[in-house]
C-alpha positions as CSV (number, residue, x, y, z in Angstrom):
1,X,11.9,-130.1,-115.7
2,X,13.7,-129.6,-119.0
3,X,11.1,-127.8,-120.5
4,X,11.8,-125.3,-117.0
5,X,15.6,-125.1,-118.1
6,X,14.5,-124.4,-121.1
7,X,12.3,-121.4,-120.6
8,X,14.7,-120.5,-117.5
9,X,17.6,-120.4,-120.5
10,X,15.4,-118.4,-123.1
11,X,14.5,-115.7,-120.4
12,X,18.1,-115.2,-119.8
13,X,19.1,-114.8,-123.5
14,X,16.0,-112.1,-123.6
15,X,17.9,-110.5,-120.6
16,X,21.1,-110.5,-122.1
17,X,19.9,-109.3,-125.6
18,X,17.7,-106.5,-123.7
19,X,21.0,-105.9,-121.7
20,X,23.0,-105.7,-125.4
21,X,20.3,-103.2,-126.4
22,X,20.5,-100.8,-123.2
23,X,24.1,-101.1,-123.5
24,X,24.3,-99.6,-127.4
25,X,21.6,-96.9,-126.5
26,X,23.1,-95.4,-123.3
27,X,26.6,-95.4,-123.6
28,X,26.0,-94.6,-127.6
29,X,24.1,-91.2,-127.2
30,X,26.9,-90.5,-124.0
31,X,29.8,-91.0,-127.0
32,X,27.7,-89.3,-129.8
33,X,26.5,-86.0,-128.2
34,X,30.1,-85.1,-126.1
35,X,31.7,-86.5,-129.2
36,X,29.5,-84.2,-131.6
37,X,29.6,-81.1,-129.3
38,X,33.5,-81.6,-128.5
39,X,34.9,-81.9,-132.4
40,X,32.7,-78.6,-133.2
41,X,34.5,-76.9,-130.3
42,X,37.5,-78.2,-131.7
43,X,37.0,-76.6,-134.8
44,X,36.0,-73.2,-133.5
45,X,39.6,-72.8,-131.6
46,X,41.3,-74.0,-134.4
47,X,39.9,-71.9,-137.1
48,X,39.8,-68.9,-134.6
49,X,43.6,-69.0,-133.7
50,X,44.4,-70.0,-136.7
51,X,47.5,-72.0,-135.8
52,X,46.6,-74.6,-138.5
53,X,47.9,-72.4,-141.4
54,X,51.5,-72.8,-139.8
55,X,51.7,-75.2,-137.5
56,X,51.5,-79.6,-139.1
57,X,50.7,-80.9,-135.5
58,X,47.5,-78.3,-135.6
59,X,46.7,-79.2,-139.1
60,X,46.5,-82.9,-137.8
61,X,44.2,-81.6,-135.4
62,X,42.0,-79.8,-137.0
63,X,41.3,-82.6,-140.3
64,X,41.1,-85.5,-137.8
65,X,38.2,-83.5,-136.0
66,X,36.7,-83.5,-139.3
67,X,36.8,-86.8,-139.9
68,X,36.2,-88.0,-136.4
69,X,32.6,-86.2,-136.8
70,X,32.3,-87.9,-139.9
71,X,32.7,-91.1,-138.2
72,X,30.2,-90.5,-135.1
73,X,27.5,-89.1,-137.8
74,X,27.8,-92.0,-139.8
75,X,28.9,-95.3,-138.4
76,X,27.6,-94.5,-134.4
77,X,24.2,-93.1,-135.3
78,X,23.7,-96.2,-137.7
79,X,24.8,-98.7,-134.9
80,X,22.9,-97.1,-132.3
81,X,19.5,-97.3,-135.1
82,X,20.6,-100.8,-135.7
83,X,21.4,-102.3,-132.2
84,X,19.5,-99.7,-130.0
85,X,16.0,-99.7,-132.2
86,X,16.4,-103.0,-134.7
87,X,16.4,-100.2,-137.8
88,X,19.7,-101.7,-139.9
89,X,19.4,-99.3,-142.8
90,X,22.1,-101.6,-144.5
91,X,19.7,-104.3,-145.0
92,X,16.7,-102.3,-145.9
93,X,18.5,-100.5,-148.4
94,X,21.8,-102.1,-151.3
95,X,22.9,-98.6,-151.8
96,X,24.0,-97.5,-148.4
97,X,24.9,-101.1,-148.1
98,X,27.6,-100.7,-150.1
99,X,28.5,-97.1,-149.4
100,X,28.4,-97.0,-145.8
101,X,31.2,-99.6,-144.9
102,X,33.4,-98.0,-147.3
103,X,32.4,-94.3,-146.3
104,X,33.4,-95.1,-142.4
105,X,36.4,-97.3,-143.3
106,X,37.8,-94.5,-145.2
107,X,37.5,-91.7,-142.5
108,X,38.9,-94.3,-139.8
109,X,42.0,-95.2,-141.4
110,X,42.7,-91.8,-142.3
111,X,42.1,-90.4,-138.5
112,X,43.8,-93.3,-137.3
113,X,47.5,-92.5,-140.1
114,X,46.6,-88.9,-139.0
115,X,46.9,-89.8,-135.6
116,X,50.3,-91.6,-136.3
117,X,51.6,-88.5,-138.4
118,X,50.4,-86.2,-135.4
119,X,53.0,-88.3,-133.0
120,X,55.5,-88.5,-135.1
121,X,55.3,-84.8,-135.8
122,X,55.7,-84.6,-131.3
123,X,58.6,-86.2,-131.6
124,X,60.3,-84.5,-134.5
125,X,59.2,-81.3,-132.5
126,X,60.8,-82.2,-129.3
127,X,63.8,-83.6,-130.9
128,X,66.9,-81.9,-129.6
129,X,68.3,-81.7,-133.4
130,X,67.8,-78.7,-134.5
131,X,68.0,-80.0,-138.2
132,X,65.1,-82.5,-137.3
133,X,62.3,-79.8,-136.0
134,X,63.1,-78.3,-139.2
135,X,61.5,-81.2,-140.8
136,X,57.8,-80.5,-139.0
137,X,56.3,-77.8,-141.7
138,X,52.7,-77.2,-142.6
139,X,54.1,-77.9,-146.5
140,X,54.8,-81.2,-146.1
141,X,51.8,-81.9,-143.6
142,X,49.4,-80.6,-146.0
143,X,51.1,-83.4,-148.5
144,X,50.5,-86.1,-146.4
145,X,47.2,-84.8,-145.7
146,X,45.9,-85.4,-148.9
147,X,48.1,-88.4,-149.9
148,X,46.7,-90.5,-146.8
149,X,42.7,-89.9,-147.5
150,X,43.7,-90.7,-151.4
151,X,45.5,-93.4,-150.4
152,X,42.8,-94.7,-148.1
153,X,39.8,-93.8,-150.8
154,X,41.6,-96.1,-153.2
155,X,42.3,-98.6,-151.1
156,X,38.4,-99.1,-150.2
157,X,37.3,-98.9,-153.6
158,X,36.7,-102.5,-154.2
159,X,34.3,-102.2,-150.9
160,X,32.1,-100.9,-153.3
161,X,31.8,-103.9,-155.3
162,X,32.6,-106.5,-153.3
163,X,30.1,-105.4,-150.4
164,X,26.1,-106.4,-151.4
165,X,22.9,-107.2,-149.9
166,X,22.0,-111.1,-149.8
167,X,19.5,-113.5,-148.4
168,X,20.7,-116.1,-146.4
169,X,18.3,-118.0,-145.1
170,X,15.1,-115.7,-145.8
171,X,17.1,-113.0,-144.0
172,X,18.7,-110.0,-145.7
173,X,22.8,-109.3,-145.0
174,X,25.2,-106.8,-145.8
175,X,28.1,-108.7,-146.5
176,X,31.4,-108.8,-148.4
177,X,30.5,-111.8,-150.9
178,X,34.6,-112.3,-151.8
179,X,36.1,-114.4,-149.0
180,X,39.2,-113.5,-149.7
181,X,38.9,-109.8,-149.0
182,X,37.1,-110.6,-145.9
183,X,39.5,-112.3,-144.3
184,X,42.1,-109.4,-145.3
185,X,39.6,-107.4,-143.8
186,X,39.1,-109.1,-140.5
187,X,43.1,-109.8,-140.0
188,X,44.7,-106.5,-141.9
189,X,42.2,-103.9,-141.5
190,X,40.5,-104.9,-138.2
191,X,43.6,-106.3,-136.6
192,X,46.4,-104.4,-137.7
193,X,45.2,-100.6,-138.9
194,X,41.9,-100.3,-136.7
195,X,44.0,-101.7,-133.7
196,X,47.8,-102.6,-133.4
197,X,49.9,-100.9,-135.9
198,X,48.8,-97.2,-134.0
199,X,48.9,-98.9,-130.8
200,X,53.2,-99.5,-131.6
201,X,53.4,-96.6,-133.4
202,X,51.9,-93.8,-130.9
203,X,53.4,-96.0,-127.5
204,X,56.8,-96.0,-129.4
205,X,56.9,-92.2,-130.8
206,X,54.7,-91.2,-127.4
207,X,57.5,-92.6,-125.1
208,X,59.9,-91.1,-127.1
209,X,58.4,-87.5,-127.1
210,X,58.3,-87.7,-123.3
211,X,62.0,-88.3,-123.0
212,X,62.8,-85.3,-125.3
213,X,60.4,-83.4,-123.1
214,X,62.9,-84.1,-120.1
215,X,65.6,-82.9,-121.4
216,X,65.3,-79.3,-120.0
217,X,67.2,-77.5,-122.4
218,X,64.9,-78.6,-125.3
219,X,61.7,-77.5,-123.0
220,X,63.2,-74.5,-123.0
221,X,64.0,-73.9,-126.6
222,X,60.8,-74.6,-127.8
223,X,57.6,-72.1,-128.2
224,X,54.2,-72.2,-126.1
225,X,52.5,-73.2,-129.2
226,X,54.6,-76.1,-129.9
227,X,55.2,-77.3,-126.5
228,X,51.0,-77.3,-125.9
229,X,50.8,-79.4,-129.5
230,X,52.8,-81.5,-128.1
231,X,51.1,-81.9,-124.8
232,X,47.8,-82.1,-126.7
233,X,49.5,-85.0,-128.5
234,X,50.4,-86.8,-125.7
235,X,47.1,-86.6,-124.2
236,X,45.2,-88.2,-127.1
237,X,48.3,-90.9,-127.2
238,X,47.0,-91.9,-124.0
239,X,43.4,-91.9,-124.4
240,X,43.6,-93.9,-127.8
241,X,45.9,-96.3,-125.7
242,X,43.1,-96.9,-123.1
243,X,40.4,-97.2,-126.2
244,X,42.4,-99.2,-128.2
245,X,43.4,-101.7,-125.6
246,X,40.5,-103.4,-124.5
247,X,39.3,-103.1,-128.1
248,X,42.0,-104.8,-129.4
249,X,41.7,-107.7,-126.9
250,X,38.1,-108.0,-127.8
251,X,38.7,-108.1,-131.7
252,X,41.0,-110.2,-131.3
253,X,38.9,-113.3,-129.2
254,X,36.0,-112.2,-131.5
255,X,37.5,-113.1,-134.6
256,X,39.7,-116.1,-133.9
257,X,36.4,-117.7,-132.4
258,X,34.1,-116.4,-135.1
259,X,34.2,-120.2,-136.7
260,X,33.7,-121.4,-133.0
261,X,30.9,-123.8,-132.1
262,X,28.6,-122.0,-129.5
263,X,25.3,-122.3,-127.5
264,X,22.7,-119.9,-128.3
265,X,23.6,-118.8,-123.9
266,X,26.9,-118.2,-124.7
267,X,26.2,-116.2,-128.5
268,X,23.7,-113.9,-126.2
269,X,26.7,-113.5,-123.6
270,X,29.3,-112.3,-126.3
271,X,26.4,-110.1,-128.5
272,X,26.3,-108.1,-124.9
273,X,30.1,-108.2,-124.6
274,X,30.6,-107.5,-128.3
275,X,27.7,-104.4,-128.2
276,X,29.9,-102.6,-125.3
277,X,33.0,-102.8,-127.6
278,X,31.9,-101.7,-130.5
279,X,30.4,-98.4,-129.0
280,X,33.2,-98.4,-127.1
281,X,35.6,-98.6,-130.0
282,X,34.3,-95.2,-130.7
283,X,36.3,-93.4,-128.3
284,X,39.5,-92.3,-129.9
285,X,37.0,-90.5,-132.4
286,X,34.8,-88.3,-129.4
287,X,38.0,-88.4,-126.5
288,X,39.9,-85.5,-128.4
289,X,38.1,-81.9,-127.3
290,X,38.5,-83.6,-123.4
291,X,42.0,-84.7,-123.8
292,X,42.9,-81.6,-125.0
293,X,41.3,-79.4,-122.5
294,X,43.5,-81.3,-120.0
295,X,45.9,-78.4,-121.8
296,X,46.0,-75.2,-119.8
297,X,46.4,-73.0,-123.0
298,X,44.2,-74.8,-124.7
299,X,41.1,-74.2,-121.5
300,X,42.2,-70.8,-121.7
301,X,41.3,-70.8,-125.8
302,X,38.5,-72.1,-125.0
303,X,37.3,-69.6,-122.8
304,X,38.3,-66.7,-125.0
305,X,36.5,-68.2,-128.2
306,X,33.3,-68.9,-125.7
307,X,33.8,-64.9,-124.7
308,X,34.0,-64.0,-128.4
309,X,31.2,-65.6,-129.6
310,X,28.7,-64.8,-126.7
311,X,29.8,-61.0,-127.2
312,X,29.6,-61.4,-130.7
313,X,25.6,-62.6,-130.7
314,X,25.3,-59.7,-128.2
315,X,26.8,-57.1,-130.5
316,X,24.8,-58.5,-133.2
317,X,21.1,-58.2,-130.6
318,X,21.9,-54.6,-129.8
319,X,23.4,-53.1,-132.5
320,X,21.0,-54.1,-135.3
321,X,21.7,-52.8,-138.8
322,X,18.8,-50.5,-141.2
323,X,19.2,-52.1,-144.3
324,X,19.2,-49.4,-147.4
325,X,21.2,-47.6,-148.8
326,X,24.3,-45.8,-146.3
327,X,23.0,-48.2,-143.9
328,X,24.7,-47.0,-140.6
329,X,24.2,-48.8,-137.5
330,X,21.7,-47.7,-134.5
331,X,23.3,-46.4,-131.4
């Protein structure tokens, strides 16, 4: 009879880990391909209305897309390889164990400060102070641009040295090998900038932009292109909220139980839970093209910069060039 229980138990856990598999493969490639093709078509409005060269909220934009890509190519495609096909290229290789942590921390908690900057730069744009909207300039955005990925950068530079590949056990590990900065990890980094420090900030500046958004005679003073970056703003503020959340929550029971006695039934039960929320934690970084399209001006930017490139290829097909000298093109 026990040795029924038994096999019954050890069928489920295979269920449960083939479940944790599926779960990573699925709703991974659904994240990485809209997520891919949604921060290119972010770029190609951008660069084509070139609003970034004047506008901080747009500059925001248009780096975070950069570094949101950065963050699906890397740390997704690596955690689908390692959960979805059992290929951890951390533990087959010291190198990229120690780069790749560091790499994907440093592109997180810059989008993530970026995303911060990009509300408060809402709200400094809907402000009815005159004085204050003055304060939102491409100048000082390009500043904090660059101060916030040095910042970050130097701030994950022991990562590099305190992250290595060990044996525990006849097994290889990427691990951090100082407890200490582990544990800053787990409760700073994980807890606080992954999680709820841009929760507060966005829900507090978010809220706020909304009530300045009211307030008719500000709607009314402020341009189309600053009224949609604002919008656009508001939009990811929610979709990061609904991310976030559940992530959060899930962090949050993961790590204060980590030390946790547990049944090998109930370690298979949270390896399925914790595989849906760290795909899932990639949301905020391939949510951004769709939140914004819930933008009117931006659909409509969209559309033109679809027309100009399909009538660009088609210019380029029928009017082909002879090359030589005087090279004139045939009509």
């Amino acid at each position: 009879m026990s040795s029924n229980n038994n096999t019954k138990v050890g069928f489920e856990i295979f269920q449960l880990q083939q479940s944790s598999r599926y779960v990573c493969l699925i709703f991974g490639f659904i994240l990485l391909l809209s997520g891919v093709i949604g921060n290119i078509f972010n770029m190609i409005i951008f660069f084509m209305n070139g609003y970034y060269n004047n506008n901080a909220s747009s500059f925001y934009m248009l780096v975070r897309c950069f570094l949101d890509l950065n963050v699906l190519l890397v740390g997704l495609v690596t955690r689908i390889l390692s959960t979805g096909f059992s290929l951890d290229l951390a533990v087959m290789n010291r190198g990229w164990c120690k780069v790749r942590s560091g790499f994907l921390d440093i592109n997180t908690q810059s989008t993530y400060t970026l995303l911060c900057l990009q509300s408060i730069d809402a709200f400094i744009c809907s402000s009815p102070s005159v004085v204050l909207r003055q304060r939102s300039n491409i100048r000082i955005a390009r500043y904090l641009v660059i101060g916030t990925i040095c910042f970050w950068f130097i701030h994950e530079l022991p990562y590099y040295f305190l992250q290595d590949l060990v044996i525990t056990g006849g097994t290889p590990a990427c691990v951090t090998t100082n407890t200490i900065f582990a544990q800053y990890r787990s409760y700073f980094i994980y807890l606080g900038v992954y999680t709820s420090i841009p929760i507060v900030i966005i829900s507090i500046f978010g809220f706020l932009t909304v009530k300045h958004m009211r307030i008719t005679a500000v709607k009314r003073s402020l341009t189309a292109l600053i009224q949609q970056m604002i919008m656009m703003a508001l939009f990811q503020i929610f979709a990061v909220l609904i991310f976030n959340g559940p992530y959060t929550a899930g962090q949050i029971y993961f790590i204060s139980t980590a030390n946790s006695v547990k049944s090998a039934y109930q370690r298979a039960q949270e390896q399925l839970v914790n595989s849906f929320f760290a795909i899932y934690g990639y949301g905020p970084y391939a949510s951004s093209f769709y939140c914004y399209c819930l933008s009117k001006r931006f659909r409509t930017q969209l559309v033109v910069a679809i027309q100009r490139i399909v009538h660009h290829r088609q210019i380029n097909q029928v009017m082909p060039f002879v090359r030589g000298t005087g090279s004139v093109p045939l009509f």
